[in-house]
N, C-alpha and C positions, 0 to 999 in steps of 0.2 A: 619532409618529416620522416618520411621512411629511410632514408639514406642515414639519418643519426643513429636510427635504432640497431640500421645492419655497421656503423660504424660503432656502434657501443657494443653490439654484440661480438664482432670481432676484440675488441678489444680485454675484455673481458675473457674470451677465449683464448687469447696471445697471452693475457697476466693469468690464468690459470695454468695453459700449458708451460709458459716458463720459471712458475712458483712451484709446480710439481715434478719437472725435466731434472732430472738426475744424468748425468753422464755415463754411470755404471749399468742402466737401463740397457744402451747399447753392448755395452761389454758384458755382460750376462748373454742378452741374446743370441753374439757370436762364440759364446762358451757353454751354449747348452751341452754339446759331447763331454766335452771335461767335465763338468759339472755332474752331467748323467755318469759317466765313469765315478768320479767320488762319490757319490751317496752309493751308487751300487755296490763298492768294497768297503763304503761304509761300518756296516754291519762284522765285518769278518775284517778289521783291521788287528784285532786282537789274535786270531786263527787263519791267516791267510793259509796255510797247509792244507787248513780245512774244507775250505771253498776249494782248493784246488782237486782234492780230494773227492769229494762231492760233485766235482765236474764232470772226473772220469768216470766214476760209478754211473754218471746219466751216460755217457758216450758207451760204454758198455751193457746196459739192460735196455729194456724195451717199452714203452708204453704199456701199463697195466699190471707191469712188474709189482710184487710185492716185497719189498727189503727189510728188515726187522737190522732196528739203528744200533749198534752197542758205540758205547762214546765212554772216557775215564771218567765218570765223573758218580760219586754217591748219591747226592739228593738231584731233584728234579728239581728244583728252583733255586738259582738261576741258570746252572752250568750244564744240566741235561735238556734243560727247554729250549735252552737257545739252540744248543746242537736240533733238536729234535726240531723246531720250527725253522731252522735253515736248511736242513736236510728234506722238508716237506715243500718248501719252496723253490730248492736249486731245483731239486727230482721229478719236479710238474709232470702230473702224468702216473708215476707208479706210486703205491700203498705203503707208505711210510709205517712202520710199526715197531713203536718204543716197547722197550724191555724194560724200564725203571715207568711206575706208575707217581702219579703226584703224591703218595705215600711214600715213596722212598724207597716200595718192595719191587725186587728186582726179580723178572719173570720170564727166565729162561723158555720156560715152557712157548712161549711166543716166537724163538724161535721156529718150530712148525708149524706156524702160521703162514712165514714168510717163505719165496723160492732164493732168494738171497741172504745173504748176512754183511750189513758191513760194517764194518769195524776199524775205528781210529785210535791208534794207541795204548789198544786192546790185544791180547795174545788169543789166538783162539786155539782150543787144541785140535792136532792134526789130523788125530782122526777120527774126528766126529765132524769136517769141513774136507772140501775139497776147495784150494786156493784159484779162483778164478784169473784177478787178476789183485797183484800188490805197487803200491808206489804212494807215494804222496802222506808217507805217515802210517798207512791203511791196509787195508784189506777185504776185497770182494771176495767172497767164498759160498759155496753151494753146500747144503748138507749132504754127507755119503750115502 
C-alpha cells in the first residue's frame, strides 16, 4: 500500500512539474547578466549622457563628498526628480543637494552648502566655479 501512495505522489509531482515547466525558465536563468545590464540602464534610457556623466562625477569625488545638482530642467516633477533621484543613487556615498525645491523655487544659495557643483547642460559662470573636470554633457566644478 505504501508503494501507491509514493507512486501517486510522484506522479502527481511529474504532472505539477511539467504543467508549470516553461522552457524560458532556463533561459532567464542563463541571462541574468543581460537582464541585470537592461534594467540597470533601464532608468537612463532616455538620458544615457547622463548616467555616463554621473559616472564620472563618482570616479572623481570621494565618499562624504557633498555636490549640489544643477540639471535644465524648471519644475521638480518629473524632469528634476529624476535627475536628482539618479544622481543620489549613481553617487552612493556623497550628499546629493538639489537646488530646485518641489516648489519649483530655485535656490542658488545651496550651492554653499555643497564642496562640488555639478552641472548637466547648464552654463555655470566662470568665475564664481573653478572647472574640475568637464565631459559627458557636464561639468564638475568647485567654488573660487
Amino acid at each position: 500500500m505504501v508503494w501507491v501512495a509514493r507512486v501517486l505522489a510522484a506522479a502527481v509531482f511529474a504532472t505539477l512539474f511539467y504543467a508549470g515547466f516553461h522552457p524560458n525558465y532556463f533561459e532567464t536563468f542563463f541571462a541574468l547578466e543581460e537582464l541585470a545590464r537592461t534594467f540597470e540602464s533601464y532608468p537612463d534610457r532616455g538620458l544615457p549622457e547622463y548616467r555616463r556623466f554621473l559616472e564620472k562625477v563618482r570616479t572623481r569625488t570621494e565618499r562624504g563628498d557633498s555636490i549640489a545638482l544643477i540639471f535644465p530642467a524648471q519644475t521638480w516633477s518629473p524632469d528634476y526628480e529624476h535627475a536628482f533621484i539618479r544622481a543620489t543613487y549613481l553617487l552612493t556615498g556623497r550628499d546629493v543637494v538639489p537646488v530646485l525645491d518641489r516648489q519649483n523655487q530655485v535656490h542658488p544659495e545651496r550651492w554653499n552648502e555643497a564642496r562640488y557643483v555639478a552641472a548637466w547642460h547648464v552654463a555655470l559662470p566662470p568665475d564664481r566655479f573653478r572647472v574640475v573636470w568637464e565631459g559627458e554633457g557636464g561639468v564638475l566644478a568647485q567654488k573660487r
